[in-house]
C-alpha positions in Angstrom: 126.0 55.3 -53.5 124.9 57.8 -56.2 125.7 57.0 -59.9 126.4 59.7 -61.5 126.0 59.7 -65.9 128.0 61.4 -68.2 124.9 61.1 -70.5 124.1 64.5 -71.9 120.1 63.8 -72.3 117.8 65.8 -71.1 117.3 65.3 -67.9 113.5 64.7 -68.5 114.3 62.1 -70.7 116.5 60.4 -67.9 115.2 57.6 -65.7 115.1 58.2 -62.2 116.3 55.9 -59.8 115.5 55.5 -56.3 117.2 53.2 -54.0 114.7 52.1 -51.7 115.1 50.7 -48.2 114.9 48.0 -46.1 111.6 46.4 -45.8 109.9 47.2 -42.2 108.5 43.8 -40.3 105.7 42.3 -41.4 102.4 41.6 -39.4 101.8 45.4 -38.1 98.1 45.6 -36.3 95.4 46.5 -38.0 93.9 49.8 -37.1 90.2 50.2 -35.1 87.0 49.9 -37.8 85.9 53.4 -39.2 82.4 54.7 -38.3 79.6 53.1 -39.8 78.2 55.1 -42.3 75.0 56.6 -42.3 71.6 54.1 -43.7 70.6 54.8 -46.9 66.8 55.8 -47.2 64.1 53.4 -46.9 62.4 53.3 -50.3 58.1 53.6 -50.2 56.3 50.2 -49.3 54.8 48.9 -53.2 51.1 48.4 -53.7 49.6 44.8 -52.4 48.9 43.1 -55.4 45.2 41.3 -56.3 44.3 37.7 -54.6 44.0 35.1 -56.9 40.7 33.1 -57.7 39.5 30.6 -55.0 40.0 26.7 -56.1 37.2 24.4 -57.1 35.5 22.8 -54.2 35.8 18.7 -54.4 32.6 16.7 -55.2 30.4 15.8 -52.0 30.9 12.2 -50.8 28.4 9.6 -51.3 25.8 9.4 -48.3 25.3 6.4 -45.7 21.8 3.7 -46.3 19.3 4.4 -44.1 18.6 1.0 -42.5 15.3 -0.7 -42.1 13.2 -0.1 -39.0 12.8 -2.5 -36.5 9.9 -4.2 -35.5 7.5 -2.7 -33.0 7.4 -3.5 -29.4 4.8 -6.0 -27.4 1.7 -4.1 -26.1 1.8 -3.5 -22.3 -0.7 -5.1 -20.1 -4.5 -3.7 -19.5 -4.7 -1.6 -16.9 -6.7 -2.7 -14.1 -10.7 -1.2 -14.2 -11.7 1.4 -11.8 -13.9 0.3 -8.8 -17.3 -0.6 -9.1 -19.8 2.3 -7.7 -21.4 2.1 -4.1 -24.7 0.5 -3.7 -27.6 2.6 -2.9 -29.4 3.0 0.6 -31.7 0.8 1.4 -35.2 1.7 1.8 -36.3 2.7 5.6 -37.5 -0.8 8.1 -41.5 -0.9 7.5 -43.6 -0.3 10.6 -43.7 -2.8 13.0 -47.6 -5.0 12.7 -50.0 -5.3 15.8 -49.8 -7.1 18.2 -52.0 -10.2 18.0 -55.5 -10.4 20.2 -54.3 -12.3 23.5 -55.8 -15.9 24.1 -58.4 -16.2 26.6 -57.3 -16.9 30.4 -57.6 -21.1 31.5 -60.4 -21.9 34.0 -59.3 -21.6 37.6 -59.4 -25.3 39.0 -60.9 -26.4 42.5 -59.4 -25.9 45.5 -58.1 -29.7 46.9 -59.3 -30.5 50.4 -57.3 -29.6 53.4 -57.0 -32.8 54.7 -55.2 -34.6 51.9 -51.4 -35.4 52.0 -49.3 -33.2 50.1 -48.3 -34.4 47.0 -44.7 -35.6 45.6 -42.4 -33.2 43.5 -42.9 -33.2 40.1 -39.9 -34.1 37.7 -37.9 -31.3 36.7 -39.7 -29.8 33.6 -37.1 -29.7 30.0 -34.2 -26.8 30.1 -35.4 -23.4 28.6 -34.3 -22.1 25.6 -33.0 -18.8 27.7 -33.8 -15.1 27.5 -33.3 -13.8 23.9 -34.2 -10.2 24.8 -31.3 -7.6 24.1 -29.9 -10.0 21.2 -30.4 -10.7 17.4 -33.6 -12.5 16.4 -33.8 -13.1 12.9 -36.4 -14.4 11.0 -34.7 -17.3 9.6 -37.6 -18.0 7.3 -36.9 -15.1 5.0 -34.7 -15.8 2.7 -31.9 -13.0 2.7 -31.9 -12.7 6.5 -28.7 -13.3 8.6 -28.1 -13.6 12.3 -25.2 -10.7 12.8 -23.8 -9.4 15.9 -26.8 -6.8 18.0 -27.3 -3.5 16.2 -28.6 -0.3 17.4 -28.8 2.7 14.9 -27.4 6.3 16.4 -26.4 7.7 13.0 -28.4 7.9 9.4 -28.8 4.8 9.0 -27.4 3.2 6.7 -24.9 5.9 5.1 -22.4 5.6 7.6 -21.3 1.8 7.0 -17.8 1.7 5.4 -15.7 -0.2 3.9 -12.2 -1.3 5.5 -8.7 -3.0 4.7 -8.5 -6.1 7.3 -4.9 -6.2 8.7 -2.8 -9.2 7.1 -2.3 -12.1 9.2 -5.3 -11.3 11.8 -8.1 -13.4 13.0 -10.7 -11.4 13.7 -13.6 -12.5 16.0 -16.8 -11.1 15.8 -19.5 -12.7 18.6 -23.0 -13.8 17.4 -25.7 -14.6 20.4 -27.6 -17.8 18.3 -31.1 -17.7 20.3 -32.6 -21.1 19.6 -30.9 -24.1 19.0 -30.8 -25.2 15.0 -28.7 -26.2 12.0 -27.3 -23.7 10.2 -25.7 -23.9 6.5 -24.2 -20.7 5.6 -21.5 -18.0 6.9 -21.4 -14.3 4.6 -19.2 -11.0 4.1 -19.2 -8.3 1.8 -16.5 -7.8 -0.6 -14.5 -5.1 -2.1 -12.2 -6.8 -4.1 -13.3 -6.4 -7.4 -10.1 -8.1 -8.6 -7.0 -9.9 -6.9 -4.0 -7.6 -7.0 -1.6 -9.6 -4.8 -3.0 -13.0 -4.7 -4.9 -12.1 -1.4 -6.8 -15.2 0.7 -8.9 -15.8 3.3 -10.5 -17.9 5.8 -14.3 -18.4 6.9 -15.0 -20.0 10.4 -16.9 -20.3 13.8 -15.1 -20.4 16.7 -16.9 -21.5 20.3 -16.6 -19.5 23.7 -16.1 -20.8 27.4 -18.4 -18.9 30.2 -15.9 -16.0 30.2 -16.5 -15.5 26.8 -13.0 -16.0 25.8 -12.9 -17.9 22.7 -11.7 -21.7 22.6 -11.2 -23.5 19.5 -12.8 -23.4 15.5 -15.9 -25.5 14.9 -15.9 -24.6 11.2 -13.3 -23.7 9.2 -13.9 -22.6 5.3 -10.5 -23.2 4.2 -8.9 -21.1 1.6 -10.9 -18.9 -0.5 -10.1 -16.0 -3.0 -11.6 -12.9 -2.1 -12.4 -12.0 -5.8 -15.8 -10.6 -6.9 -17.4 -7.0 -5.6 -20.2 -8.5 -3.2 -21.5 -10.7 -1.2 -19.3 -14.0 -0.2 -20.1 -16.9 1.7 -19.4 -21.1 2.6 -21.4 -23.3 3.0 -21.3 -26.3 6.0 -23.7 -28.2 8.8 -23.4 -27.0 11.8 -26.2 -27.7 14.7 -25.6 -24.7 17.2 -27.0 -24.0 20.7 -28.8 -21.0 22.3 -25.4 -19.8 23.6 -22.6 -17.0 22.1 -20.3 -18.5 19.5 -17.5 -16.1 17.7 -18.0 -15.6 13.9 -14.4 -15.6 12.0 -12.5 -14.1 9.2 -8.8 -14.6 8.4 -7.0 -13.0 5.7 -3.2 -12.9 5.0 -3.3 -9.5 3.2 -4.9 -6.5 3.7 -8.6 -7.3 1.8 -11.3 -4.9 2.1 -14.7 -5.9 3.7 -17.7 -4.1 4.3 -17.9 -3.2 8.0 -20.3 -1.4 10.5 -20.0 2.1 11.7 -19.1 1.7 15.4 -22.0 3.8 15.8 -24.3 1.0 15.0 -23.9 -1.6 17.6 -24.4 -1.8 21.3 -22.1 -3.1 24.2 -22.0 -6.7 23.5 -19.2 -7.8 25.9 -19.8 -5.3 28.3 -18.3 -1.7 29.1 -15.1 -1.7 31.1 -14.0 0.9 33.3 -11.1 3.2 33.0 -8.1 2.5 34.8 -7.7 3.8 38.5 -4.7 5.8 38.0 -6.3 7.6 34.3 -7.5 11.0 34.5 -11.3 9.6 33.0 -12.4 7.8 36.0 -15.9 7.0 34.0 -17.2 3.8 31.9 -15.6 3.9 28.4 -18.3 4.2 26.0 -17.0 3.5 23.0 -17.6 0.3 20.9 -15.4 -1.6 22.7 -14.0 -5.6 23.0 -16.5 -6.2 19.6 -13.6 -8.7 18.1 -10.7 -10.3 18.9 -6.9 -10.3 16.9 -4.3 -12.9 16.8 -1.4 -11.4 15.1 1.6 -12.5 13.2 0.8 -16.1 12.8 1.3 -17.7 9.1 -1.5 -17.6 6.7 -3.4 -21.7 7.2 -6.2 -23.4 9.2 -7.6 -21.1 11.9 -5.6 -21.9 15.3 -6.3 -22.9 18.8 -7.4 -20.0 20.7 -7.7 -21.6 24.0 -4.7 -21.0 25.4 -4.3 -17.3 24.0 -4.2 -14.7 26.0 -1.3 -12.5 26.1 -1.4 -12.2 22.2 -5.5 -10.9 22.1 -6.4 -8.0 21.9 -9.7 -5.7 21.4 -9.9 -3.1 19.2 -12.3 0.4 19.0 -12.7 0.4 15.3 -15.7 -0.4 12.4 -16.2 -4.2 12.8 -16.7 -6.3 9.6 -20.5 -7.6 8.8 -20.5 -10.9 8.9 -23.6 -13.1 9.5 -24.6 -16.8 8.9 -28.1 -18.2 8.8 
């Protein structure tokens, strides 16, 4: 309720009082946020200021000791020389010398009587020595002379002899016609092999013939012998031959090089053969042909037994190696 004063004051100098009400519950919600208000304005970007001096750059670190060199290597081996040059051409054969005077005629004898008996057979006179016509004569009394197998020259004689590698592991057979019976003392080939590459050998020999001309067994064997040396070659022995063929030898079990004949050099010395009935040549083969005689594949040691032989031999058309003995 109202008080109500008897005070006589002025009322501007009276207090005022309010009676206030009951307080409202507590815990009211609180109202939505306001609008955000509108950005202030960016201020300008300031200048970039200088950049500051570079640091010092560290000392550079000690460097690594070179070390010592190392010795030098071995020298290689010598390489091998270069091949000796060819020979030269011999000169052309001088002319052949007259034929001596021819000895007078013997002195017809006397005519026996009629009447006498007929005499008794004489003995049968001493085997001839056989016809040597066709074949190799040499004279043996010259020094550098050597029986060969026959030769006849269709080419420029001598330019076109060769030299050949032998195949490895080959006998090859040469034949010789030996037209008097004596003692001879030396076989000889010519070399190529101015040095041994491969530790090449070979083998010397003389091998006889039966009647068909095949050959049998070695009557002379060289043994082993290093084909080292540009040249001549030879081995020595005793041999007594007779007027009949014989096959001259050589053996290698690598590939050596030996002077050989030009296959147009030497004549039919075993005789042409015929072609085969059912070939298209029908004619004599004309080449140089059956001249020597190969047993292959057989190890590298004393010259073998060629007597029983047959399927293994052949006969080839190539150059045939020189080969002589005296």
């Amino acid at each position: 309720m109202a008080v109500r004063s008897n005070d006589r004051s002025l009322i501007v100098d009276k207090p005022v009082v309010v009676i206030e009400g009951a307080t409202g519950l507590p815990g009211g919600p609180t109202g939505p946020d306001g609008p955000e208000g509108a950005a202030a304005a960016t201020g300008p970007t300031g200048y970039v200021g200088p950049t500051g001096p570079m640091g010092f750059t560290g000392p550079a670190g000690v460097g690594a000791i070179t070390g010592p060199t190392g010795p030098l290597g071995e020298t290689g081996p010598t390489g091998g020389g270069g091949f000796t040059g060819w020979e030269g051409y011999y000169g052309p054969p001088g002319d052949t010398g007259p034929t001596g005077v021819a000895g007078p005629t013997g002195r017809v004898g006397s005519t026996g009587s009629a009447s006498a008996p007929t005499g008794g057979s004489g003995t049968t006179g001493t085997a001839g020595i056989g016809n040597v016509g066709g074949i190799q004569v040499p004279l043996f009394h010259a020094q550098e002379v050597y029986l060969t197998t026959p030769l006849i020259e269709t080419g420029s004689y001598p330019s076109n002899w060769e030299y050949q590698g032998l195949g490895a592991l080959t006998v090859y057979l040469i034949p010789v016609f030996v037209p008097f019976a004596r003692t001879y003392t030396e076989i000889a080939v010519d070399s190529y092999q101015a040095y041994i590459y491969y530790g090449e050998r070979m083998r010397l020999g003389i091998y006889d013939c039966n009647t068909d001309m095949h050959p049998t067994v070695p009557i002379f064997d060289s043994g082993t012998i290093s084909p080292i040396g540009k040249g001549r070659m030879t081995a020595s022995f005793s041999l007594a031959l007779q007027p009949k063929p014989y096959y001259l030898a050589v053996y290698a079990d690598s590939g050596i090089a030996l002077r050989c004949f030009s296959i147009t050099t030497l004549n039919q010395t075993l005789g042409l053969v015929r072609f085969s009935p059912a070939s298209f040549n029908v004619g004599w083969r004309t080449e140089s042909f059956a001249l020597s005689w190969h047993e292959f594949y057989i190890s590298f040691g004393p010259l073998p037994d060629l007597t029983a032989r047959t399927a293994a031999i052949s006969v080839p058309s190539g150059p045939v190696i020189m080969i002589g003995i005296r």
